[in-house]
FILUMMI-349553 format. One record per residue (C-alpha): residue in one letter; x, y, z. Coordinates in steps of 0.2 Angstrom, whole numbers, padded with zeros to 4 digits, always signed. Example, Ala and Ser with C-alpha at 12.3 -4.5 7.8 and 13.67 -1.06 7.14 Angstrom:
// residues 2
a+0062-0022+0039 s+0068-0005+0036 
//
This chain:
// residues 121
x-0169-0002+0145 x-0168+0005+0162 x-0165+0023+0159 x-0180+0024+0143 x-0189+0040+0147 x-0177+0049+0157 x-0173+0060+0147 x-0172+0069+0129 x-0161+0077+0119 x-0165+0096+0116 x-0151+0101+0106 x-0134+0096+0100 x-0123+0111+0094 x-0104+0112+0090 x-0091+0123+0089 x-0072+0123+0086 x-0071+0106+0088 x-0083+0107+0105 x-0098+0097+0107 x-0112+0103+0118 x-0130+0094+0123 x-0143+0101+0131 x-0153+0088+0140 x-0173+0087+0148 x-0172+0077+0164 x-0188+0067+0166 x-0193+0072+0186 x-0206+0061+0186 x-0195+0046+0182 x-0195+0028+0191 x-0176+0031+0194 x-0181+0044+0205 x-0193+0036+0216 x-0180+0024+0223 x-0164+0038+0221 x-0170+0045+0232 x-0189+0044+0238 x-0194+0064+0243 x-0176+0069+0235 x-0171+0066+0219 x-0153+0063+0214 x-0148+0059+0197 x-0138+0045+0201 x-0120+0047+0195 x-0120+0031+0183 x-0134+0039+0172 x-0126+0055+0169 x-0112+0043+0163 x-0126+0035+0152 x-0131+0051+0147 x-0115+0057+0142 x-0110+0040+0132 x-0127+0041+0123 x-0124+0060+0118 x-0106+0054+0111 x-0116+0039+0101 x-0128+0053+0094 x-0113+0063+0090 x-0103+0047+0080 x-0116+0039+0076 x-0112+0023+0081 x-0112+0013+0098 x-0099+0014+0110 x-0092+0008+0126 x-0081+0016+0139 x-0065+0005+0141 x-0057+0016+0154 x-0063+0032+0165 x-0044+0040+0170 x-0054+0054+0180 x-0071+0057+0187 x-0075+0070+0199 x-0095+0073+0205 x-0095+0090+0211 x-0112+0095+0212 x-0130+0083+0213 x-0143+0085+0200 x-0161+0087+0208 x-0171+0085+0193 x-0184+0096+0200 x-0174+0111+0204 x-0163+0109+0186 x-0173+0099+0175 x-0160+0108+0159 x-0142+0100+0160 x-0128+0101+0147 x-0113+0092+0143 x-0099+0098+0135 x-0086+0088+0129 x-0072+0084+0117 x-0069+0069+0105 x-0051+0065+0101 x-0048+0048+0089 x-0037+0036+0093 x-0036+0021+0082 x-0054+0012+0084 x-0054+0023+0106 x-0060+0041+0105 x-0052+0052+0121 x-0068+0060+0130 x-0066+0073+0139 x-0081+0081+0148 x-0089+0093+0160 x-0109+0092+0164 x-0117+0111+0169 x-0133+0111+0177 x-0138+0132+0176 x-0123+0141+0179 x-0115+0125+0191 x-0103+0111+0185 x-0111+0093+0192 x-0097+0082+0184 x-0080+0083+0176 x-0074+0066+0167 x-0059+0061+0158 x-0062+0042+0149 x-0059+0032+0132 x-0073+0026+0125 x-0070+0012+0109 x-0082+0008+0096 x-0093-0011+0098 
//
């Protein structure tokens, strides 16, 4: 897989229904050698990965988005400068699809807000 080592769950909390991950960022990852070479970005599809792995951790089983209604980068993630991000987000079941709602902080910054369905495989 592509995106092994990038990064590692720290910790998984929830509360009323909210789910929060806090993530390590893996700077000195080959994804960001090539994305981009003297400036790293976390490249929008992986925080998308990210995000779909931390609902997998959360259910427990694998999952795949069938639809995203809403995405909206706001921010870029510089691994070396916020190597700690979150994503907080909402699970809503519908049938076999589960209503994801989203928002990844990097400190006190937002860096993403989605809106998808995700189904079970």
């Amino acid at each position: 897989m592509l995106l092994e080592g990038l990064y590692s769950f720290i910790n998984k909390t929830e509360n009323d229904g909210s789910i929060s991950y806090t993530i390590e960022l893996n700077e000195n990852h080959d994804i960001f050698k090539g994305h981009f070479p003297g400036s790293p970005i976390l490249p929008g599809v992986c925080s998308l990965q990210i995000l779909k792995a931390c609902c997998e951790d959360y259910l427990t089983k694998p999952l795949q988005y069938v639809s995203i209604s809403s995405c909206k980068y706001i921010n870029t993630v510089d691994p070396t400068v916020n190597k700690i991000i979150s994503f907080n987000f909402t699970l809503t079941p519908n049938d076999n699809q589960f209503q994801l709602v989203a928002t990844g902080i990097m400190g006190d910054a937002k860096f993403i807000k989605l809106k998808a369905v995700l189904v079970a495989e």
